[in-house]
KOLMIDO-922192 format. One record per residue (C-alpha): residue in one letter; residue number from 1; x, y, z. Coordinates in Angstrom, 1 decimal, padded with zeros to 4 digits, always signed. Example, Ala and Ser with C-alpha at 12.3 -4.5 7.8 and 13.67 -1.06 7.14 Angstrom:
2
<pt><resn>A</resn><resi>1</resi><X>+012.3</X><Y>-004.5</Y><Z>+007.8</Z></pt>
<pt><resn>S</resn><resi>2</resi><X>+013.7</X><Y>-001.1</Y><Z>+007.1</Z></pt>
***
This chain:
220
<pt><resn>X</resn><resi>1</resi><X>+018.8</X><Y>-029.0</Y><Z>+066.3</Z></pt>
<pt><resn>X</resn><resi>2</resi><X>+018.4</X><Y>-032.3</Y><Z>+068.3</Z></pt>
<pt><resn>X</resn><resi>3</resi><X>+019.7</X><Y>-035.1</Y><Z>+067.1</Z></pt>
<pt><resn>X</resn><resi>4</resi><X>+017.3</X><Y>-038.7</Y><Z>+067.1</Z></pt>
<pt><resn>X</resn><resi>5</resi><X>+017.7</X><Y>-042.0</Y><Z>+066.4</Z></pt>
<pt><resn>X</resn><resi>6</resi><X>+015.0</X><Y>-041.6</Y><Z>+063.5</Z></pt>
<pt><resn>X</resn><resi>7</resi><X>+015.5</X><Y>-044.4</Y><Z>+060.9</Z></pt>
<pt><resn>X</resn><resi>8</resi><X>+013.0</X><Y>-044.5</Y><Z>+057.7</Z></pt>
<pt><resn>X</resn><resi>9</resi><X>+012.4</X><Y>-048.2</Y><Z>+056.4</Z></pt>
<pt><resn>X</resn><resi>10</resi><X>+011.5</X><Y>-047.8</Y><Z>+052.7</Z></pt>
<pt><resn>X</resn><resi>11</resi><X>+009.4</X><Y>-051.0</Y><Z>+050.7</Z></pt>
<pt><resn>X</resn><resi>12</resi><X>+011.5</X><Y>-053.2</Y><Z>+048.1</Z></pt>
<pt><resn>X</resn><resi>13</resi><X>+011.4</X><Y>-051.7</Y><Z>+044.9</Z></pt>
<pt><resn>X</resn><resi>14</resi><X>+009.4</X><Y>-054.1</Y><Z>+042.8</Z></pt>
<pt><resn>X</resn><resi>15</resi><X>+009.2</X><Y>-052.1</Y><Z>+039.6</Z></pt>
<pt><resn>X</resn><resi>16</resi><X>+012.7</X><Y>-050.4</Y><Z>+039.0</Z></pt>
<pt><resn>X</resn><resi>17</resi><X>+015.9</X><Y>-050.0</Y><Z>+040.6</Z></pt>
<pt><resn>X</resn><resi>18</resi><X>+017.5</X><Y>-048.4</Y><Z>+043.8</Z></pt>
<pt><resn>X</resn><resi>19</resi><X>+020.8</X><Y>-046.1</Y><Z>+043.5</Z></pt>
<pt><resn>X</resn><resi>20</resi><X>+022.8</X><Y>-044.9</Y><Z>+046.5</Z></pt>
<pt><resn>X</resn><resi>21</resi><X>+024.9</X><Y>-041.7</Y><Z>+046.0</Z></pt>
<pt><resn>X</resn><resi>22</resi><X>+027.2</X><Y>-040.3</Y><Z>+047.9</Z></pt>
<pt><resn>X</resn><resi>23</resi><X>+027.6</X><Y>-036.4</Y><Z>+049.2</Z></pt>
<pt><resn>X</resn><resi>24</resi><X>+025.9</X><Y>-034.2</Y><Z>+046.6</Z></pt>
<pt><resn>X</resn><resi>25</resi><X>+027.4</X><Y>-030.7</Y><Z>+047.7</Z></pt>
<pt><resn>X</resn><resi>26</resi><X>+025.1</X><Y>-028.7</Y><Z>+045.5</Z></pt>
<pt><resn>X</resn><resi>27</resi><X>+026.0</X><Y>-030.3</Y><Z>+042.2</Z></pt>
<pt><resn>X</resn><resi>28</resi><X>+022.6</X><Y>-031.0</Y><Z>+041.3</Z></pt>
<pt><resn>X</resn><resi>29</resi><X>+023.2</X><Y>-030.7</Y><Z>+037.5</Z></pt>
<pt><resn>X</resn><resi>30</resi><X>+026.2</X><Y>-032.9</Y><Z>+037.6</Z></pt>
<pt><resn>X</resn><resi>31</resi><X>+024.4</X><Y>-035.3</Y><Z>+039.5</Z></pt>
<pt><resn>X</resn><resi>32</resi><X>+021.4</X><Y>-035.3</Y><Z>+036.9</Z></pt>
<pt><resn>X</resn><resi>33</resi><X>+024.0</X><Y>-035.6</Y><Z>+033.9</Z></pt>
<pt><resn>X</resn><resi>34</resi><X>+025.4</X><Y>-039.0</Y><Z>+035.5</Z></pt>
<pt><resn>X</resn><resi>35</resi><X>+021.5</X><Y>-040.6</Y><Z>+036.5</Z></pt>
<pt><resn>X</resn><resi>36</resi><X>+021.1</X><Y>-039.9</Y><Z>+032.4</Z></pt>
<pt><resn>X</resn><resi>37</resi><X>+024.0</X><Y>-042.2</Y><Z>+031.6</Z></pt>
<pt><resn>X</resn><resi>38</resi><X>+022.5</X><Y>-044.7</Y><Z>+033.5</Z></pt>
<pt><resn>X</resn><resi>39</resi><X>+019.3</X><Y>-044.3</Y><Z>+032.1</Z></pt>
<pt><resn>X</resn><resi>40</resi><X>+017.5</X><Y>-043.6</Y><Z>+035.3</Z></pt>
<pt><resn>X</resn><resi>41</resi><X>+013.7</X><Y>-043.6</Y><Z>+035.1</Z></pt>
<pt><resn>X</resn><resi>42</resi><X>+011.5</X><Y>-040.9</Y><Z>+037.5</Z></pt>
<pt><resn>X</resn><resi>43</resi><X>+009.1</X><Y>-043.1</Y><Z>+037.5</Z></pt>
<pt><resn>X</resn><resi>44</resi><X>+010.4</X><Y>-046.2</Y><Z>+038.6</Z></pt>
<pt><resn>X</resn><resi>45</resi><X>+013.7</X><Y>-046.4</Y><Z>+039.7</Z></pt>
<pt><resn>X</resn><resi>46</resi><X>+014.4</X><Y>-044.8</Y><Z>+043.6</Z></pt>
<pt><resn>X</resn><resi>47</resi><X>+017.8</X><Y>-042.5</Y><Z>+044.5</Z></pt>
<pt><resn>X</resn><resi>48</resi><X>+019.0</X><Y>-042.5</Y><Z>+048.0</Z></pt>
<pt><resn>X</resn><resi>49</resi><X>+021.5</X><Y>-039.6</Y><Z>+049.4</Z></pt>
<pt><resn>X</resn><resi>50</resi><X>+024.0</X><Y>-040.5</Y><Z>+052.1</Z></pt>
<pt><resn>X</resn><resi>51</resi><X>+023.6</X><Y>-037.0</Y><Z>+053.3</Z></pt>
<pt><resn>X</resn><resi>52</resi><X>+025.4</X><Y>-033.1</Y><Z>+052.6</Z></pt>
<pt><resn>X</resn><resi>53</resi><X>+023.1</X><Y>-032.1</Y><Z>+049.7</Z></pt>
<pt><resn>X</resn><resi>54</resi><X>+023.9</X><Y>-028.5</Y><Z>+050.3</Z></pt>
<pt><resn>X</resn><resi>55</resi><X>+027.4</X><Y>-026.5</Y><Z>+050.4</Z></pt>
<pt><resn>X</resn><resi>56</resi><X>+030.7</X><Y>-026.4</Y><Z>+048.7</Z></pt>
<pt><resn>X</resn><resi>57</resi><X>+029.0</X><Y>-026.3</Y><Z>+044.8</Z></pt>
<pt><resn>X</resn><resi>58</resi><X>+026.6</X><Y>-023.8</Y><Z>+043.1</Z></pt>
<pt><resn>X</resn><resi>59</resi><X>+023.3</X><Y>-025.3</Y><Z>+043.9</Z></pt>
<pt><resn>X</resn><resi>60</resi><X>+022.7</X><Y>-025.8</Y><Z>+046.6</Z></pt>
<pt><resn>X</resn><resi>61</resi><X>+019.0</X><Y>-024.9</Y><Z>+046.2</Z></pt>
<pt><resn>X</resn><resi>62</resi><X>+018.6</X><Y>-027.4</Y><Z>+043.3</Z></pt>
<pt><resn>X</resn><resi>63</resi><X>+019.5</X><Y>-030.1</Y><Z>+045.6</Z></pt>
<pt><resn>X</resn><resi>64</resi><X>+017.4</X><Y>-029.7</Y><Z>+048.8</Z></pt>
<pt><resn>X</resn><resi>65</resi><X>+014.4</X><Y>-029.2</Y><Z>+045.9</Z></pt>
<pt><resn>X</resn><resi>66</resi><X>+015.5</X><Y>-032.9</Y><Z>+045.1</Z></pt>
<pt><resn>X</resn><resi>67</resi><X>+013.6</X><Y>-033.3</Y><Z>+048.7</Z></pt>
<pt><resn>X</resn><resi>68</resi><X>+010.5</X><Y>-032.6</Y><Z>+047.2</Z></pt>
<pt><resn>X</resn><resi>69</resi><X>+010.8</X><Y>-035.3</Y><Z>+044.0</Z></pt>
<pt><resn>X</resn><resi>70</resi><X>+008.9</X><Y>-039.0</Y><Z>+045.1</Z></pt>
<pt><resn>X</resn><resi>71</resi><X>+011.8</X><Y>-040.7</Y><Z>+043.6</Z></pt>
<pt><resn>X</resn><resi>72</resi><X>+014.9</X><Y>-039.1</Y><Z>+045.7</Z></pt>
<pt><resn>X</resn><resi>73</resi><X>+015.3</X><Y>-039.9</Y><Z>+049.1</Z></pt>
<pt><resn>X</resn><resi>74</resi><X>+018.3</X><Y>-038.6</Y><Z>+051.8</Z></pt>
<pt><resn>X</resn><resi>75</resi><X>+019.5</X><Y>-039.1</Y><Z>+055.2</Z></pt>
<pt><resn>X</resn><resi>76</resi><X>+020.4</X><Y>-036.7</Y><Z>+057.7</Z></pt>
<pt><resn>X</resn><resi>77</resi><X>+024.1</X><Y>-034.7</Y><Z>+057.0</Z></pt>
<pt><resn>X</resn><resi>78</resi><X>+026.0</X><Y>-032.8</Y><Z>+058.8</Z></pt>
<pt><resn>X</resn><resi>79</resi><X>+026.3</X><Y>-030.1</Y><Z>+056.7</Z></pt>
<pt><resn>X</resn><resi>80</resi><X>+022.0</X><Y>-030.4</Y><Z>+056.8</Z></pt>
<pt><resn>X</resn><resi>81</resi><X>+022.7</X><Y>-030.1</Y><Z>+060.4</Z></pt>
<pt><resn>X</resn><resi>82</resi><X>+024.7</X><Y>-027.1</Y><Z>+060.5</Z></pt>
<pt><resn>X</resn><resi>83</resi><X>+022.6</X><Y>-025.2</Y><Z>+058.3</Z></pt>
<pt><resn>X</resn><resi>84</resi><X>+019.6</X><Y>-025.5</Y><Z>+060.7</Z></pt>
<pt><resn>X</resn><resi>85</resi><X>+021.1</X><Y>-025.3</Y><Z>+064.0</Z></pt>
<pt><resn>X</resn><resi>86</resi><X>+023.2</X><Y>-021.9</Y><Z>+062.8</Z></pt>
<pt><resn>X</resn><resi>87</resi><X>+020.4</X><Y>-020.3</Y><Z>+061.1</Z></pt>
<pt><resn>X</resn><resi>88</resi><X>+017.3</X><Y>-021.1</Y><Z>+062.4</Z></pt>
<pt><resn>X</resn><resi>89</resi><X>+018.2</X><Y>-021.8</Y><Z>+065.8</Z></pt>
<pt><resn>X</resn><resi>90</resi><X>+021.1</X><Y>-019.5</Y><Z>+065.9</Z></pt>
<pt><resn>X</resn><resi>91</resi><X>+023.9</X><Y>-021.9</Y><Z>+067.4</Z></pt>
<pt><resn>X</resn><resi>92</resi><X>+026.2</X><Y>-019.0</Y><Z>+066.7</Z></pt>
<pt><resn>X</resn><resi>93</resi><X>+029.3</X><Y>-022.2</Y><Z>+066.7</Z></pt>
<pt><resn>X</resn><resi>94</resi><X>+027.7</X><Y>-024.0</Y><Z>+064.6</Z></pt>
<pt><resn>X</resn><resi>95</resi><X>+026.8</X><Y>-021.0</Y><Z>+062.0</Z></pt>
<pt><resn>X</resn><resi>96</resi><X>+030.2</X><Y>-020.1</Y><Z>+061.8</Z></pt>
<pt><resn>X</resn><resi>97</resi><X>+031.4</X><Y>-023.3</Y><Z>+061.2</Z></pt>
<pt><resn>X</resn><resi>98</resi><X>+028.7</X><Y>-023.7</Y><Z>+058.5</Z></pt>
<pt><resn>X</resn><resi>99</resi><X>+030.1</X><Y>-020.6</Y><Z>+056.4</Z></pt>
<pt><resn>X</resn><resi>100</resi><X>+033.2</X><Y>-021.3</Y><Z>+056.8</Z></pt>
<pt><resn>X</resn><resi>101</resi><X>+032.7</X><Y>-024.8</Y><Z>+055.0</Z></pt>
<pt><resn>X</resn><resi>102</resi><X>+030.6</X><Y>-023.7</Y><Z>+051.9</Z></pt>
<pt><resn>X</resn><resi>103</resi><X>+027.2</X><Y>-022.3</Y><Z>+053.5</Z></pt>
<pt><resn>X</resn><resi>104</resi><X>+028.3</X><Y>-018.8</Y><Z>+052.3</Z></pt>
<pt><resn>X</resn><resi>105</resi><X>+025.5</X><Y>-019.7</Y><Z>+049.2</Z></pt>
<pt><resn>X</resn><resi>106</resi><X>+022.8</X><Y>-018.7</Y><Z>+052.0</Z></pt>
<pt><resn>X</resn><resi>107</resi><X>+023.5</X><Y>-014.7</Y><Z>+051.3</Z></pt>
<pt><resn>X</resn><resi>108</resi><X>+022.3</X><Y>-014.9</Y><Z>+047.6</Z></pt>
<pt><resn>X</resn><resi>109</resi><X>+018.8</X><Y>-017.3</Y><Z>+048.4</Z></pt>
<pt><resn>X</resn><resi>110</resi><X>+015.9</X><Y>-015.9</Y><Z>+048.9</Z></pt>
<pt><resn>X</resn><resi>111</resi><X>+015.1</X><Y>-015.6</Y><Z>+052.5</Z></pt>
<pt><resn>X</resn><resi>112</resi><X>+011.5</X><Y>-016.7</Y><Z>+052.2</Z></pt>
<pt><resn>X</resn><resi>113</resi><X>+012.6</X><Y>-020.2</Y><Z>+051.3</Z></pt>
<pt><resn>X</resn><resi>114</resi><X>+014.1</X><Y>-020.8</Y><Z>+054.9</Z></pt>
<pt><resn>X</resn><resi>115</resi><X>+011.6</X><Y>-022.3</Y><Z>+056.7</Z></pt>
<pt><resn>X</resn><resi>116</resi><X>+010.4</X><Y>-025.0</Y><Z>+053.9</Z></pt>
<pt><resn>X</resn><resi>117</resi><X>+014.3</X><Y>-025.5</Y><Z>+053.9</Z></pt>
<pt><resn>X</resn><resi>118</resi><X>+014.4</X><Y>-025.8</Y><Z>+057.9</Z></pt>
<pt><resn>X</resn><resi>119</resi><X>+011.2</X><Y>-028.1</Y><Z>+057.8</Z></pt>
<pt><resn>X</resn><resi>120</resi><X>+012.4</X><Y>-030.6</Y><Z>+055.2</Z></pt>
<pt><resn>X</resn><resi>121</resi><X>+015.9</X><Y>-030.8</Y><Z>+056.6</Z></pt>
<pt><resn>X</resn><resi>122</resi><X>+014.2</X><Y>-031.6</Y><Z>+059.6</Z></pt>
<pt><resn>X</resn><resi>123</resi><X>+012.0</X><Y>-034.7</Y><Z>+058.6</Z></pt>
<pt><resn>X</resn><resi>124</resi><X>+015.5</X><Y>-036.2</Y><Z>+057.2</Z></pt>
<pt><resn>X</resn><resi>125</resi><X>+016.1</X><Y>-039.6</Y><Z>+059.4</Z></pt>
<pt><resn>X</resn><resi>126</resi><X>+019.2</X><Y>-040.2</Y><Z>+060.5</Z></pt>
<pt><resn>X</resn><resi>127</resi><X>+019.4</X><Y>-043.7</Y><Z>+058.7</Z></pt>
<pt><resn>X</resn><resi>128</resi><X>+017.3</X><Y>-045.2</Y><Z>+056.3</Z></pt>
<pt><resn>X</resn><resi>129</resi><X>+016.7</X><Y>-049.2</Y><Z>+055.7</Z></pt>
<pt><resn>X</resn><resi>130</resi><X>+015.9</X><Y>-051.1</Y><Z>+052.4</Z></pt>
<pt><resn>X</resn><resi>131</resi><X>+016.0</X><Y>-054.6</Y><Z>+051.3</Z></pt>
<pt><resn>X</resn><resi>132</resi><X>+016.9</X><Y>-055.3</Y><Z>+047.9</Z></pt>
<pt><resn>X</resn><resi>133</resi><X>+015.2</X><Y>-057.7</Y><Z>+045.1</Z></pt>
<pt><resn>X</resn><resi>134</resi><X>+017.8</X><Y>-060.2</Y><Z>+046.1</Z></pt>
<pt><resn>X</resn><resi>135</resi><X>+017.0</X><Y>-059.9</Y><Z>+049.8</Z></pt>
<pt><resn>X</resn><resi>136</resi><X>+019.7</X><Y>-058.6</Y><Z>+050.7</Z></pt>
<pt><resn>X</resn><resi>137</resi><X>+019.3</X><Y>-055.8</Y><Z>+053.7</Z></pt>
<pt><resn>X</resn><resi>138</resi><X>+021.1</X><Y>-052.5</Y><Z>+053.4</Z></pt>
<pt><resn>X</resn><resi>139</resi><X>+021.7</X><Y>-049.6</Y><Z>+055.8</Z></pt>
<pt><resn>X</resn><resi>140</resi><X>+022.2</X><Y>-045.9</Y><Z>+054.6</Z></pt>
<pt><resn>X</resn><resi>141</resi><X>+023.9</X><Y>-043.7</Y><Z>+057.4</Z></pt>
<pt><resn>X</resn><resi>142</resi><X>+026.0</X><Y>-040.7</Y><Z>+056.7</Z></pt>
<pt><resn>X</resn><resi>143</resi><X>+029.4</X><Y>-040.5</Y><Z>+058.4</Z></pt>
<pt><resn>X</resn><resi>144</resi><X>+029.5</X><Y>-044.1</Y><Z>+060.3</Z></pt>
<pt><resn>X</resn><resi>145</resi><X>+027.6</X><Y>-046.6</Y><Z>+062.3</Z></pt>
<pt><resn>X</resn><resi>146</resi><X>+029.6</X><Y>-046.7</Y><Z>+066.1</Z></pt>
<pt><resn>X</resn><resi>147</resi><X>+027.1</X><Y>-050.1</Y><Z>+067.4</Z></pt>
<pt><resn>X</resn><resi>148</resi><X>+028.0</X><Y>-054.0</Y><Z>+066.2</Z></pt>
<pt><resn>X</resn><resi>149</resi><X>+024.3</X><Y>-054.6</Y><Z>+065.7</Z></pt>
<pt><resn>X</resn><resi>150</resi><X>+022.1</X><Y>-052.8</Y><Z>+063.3</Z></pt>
<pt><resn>X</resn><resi>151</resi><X>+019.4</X><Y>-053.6</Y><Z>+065.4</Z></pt>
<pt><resn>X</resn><resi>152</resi><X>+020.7</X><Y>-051.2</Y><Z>+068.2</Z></pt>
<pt><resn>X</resn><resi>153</resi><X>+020.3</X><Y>-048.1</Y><Z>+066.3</Z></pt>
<pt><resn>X</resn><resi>154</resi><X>+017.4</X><Y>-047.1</Y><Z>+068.0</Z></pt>
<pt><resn>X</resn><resi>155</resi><X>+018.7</X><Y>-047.2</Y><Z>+071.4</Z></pt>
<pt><resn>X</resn><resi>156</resi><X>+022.2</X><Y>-045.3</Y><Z>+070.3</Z></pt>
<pt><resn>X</resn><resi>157</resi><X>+023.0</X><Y>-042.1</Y><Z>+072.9</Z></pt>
<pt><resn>X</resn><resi>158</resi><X>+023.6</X><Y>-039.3</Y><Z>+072.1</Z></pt>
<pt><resn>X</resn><resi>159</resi><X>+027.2</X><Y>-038.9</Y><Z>+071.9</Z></pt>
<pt><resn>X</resn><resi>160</resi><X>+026.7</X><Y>-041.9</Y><Z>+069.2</Z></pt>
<pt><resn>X</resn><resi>161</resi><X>+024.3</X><Y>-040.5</Y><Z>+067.2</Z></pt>
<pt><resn>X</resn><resi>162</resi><X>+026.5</X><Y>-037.4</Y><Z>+066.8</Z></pt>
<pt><resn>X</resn><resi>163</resi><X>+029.4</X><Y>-039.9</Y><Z>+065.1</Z></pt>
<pt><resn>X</resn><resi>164</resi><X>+027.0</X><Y>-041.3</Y><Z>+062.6</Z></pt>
<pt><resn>X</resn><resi>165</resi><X>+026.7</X><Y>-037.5</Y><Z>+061.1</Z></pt>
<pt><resn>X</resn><resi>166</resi><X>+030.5</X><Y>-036.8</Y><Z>+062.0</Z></pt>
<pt><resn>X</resn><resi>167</resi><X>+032.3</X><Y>-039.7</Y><Z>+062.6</Z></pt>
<pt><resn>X</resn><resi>168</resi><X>+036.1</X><Y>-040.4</Y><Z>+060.7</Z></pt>
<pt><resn>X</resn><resi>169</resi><X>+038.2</X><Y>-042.5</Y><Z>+063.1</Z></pt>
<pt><resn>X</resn><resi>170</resi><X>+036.9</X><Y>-045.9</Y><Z>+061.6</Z></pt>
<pt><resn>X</resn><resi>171</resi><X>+037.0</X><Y>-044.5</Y><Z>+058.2</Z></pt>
<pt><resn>X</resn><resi>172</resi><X>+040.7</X><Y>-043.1</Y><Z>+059.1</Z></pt>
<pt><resn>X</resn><resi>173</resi><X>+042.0</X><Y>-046.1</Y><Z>+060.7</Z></pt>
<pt><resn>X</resn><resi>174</resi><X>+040.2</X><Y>-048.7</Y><Z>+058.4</Z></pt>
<pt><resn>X</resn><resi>175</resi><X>+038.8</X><Y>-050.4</Y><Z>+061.0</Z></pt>
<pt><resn>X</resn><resi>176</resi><X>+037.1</X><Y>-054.0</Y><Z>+059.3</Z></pt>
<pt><resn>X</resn><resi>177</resi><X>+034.8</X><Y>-054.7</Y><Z>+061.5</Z></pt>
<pt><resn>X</resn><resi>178</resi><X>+031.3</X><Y>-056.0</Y><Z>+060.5</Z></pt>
<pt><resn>X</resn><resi>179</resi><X>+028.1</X><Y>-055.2</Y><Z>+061.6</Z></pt>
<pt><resn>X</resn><resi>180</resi><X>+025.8</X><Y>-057.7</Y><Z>+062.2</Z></pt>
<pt><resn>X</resn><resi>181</resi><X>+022.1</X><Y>-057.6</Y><Z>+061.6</Z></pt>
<pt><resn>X</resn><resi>182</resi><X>+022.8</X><Y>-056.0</Y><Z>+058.1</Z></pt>
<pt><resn>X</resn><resi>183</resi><X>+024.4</X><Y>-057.1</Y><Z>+055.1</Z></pt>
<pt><resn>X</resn><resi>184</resi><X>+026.0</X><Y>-054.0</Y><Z>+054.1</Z></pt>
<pt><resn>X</resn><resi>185</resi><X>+026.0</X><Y>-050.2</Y><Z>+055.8</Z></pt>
<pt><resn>X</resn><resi>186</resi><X>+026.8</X><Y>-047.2</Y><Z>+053.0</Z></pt>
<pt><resn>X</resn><resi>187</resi><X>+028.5</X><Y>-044.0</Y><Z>+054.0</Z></pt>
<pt><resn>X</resn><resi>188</resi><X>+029.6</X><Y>-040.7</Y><Z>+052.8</Z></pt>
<pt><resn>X</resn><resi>189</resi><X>+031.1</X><Y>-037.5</Y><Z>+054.6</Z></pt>
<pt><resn>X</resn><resi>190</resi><X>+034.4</X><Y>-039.6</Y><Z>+054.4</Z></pt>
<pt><resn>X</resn><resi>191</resi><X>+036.3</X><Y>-038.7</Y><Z>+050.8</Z></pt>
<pt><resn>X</resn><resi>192</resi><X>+037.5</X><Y>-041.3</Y><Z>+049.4</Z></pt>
<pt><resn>X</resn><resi>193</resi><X>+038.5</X><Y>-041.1</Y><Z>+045.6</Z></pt>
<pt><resn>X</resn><resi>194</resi><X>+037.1</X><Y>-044.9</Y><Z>+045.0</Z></pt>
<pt><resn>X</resn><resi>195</resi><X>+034.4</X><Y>-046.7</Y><Z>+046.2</Z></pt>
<pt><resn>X</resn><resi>196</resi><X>+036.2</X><Y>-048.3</Y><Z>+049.8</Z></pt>
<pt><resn>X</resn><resi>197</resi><X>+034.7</X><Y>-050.9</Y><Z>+051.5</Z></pt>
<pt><resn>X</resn><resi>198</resi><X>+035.7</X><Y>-052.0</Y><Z>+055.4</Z></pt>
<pt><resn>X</resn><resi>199</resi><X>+034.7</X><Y>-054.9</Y><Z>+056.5</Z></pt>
<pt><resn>X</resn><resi>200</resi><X>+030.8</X><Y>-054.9</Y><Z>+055.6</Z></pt>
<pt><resn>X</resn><resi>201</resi><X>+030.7</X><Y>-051.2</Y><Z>+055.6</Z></pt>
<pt><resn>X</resn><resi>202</resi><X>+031.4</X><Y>-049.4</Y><Z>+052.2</Z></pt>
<pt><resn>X</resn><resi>203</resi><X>+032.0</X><Y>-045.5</Y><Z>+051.5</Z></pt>
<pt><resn>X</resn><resi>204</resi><X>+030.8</X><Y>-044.1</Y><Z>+048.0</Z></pt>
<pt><resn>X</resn><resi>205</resi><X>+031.8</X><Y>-040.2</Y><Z>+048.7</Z></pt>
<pt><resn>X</resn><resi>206</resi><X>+035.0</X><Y>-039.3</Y><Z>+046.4</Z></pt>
<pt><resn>X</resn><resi>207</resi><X>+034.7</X><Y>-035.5</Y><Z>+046.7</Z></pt>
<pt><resn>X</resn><resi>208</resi><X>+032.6</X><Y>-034.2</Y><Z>+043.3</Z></pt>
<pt><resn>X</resn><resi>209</resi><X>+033.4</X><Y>-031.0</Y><Z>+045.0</Z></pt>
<pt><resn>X</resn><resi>210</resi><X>+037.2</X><Y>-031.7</Y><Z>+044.3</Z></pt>
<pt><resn>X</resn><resi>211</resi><X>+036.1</X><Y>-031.8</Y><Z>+040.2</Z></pt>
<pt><resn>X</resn><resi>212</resi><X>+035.4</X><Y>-036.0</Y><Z>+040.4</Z></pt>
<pt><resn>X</resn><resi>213</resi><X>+032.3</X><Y>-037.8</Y><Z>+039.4</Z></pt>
<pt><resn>X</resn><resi>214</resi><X>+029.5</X><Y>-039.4</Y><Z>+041.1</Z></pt>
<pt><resn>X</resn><resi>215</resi><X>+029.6</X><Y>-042.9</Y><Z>+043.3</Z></pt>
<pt><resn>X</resn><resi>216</resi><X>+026.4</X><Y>-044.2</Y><Z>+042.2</Z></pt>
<pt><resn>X</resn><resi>217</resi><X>+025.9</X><Y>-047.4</Y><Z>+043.2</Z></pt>
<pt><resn>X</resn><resi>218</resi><X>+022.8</X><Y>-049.8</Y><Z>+042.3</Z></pt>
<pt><resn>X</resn><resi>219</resi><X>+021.6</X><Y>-052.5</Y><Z>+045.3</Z></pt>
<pt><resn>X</resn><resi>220</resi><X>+020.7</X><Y>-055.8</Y><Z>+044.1</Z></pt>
***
């Protein structure tokens, strides 16, 4: 699976509110109890994934359905990433690597599923953009953003599109930088057990597969 420099703009949400969650990890159910508590409405209010719906939890399934839903809304992650490339394209590195970091869920799904699976993980941008009622501009990337200007996204090689699906060395070295062009960039892939935020970067993942809750956080 190739990697582009695909970026999905989505319209301000004039009737409800938008949520940004970190790495889902198949706990779909989990993730449903915690949009309850915050009395999150289908039909008005928007959820957008940083990426890795699938792996590591027990459903796996239930989450890429989320793909299907008009309110939920993802970018690419790597573990999307691995799934595809080991199975349907049979990167035999990549399939390993995949099983060996929760895709083992694969053997009890029903085989017929696959391609829908494939198909949706493969619309999935790599970043998605969306302005909040206040105005203020947000960017939604997985793992990190290697540019200093939002605006160069689109013109990223590929040796820096791989780092926004893999990337930890500015997570890791808490580097404060701030990208300009946008007034905040959020990321998962990176565990962190509170919300961190890096200059104008922040990362909402705290590991719900390590028995925490949810980062939800609303943008204003």
């Amino acid at each position: 699976m190739k990697l582009s420099a695909s970026k999905s703009v989505l319209a301000t949400n004039t009737l409800g509110r938008d949520f940004v969650v970190g790495d889902i990890h198949g706990h779909t159910s989990k993730l449903m109890e915690q949009l309850d508590q915050l009395s999150f409405d289908i039909d008005k209010d928007r959820l957008i994934c940083v990426g890795d719906l699938v792996d590591r939890g027990p459903e796996s399934a239930q989450a890429l359905a989320l793909l299907n839903e008009p309110w939920f809304f993802s970018v690419l992650g790597n573990h999307e990433l691995l799934m595809v490339s080991g199975l349907k394209y049979q990167n035999s590195q990549h399939k390993m690597l995949w099983l060996q970091h929760g895709g083992e869920w694969i053997a009890s799904s029903d085989p017929s599923q696959w391609p829908l699976w494939f198909d949706a993980i493969e619309k999935l941008p790599l970043a998605i953009e969306v302005s909040g009622k206040s105005g203020k501009r947000y960017g939604i990337v997985h793992a990190d953003f290697p540019a200093l200007n939002w605006g160069e996204f689109e013109s990223l090689a590929d040796k820096k599109l791989e780092q926004c699906i893999w990337g930890r060395s500015a997570f890791k070295e808490r580097r404060e930088h701030k990208v300009a062009g946008v007034d905040l960039i959020i990321h998962g892939h990176n565990v962190c057990e509170q919300e961190l935020q890096l200059g104008n970067r922040i990362y909402i993942e705290p590991g719900v597969y390590q028995g925490r809750d949810f980062i939800i956080k609303e943008l204003l």
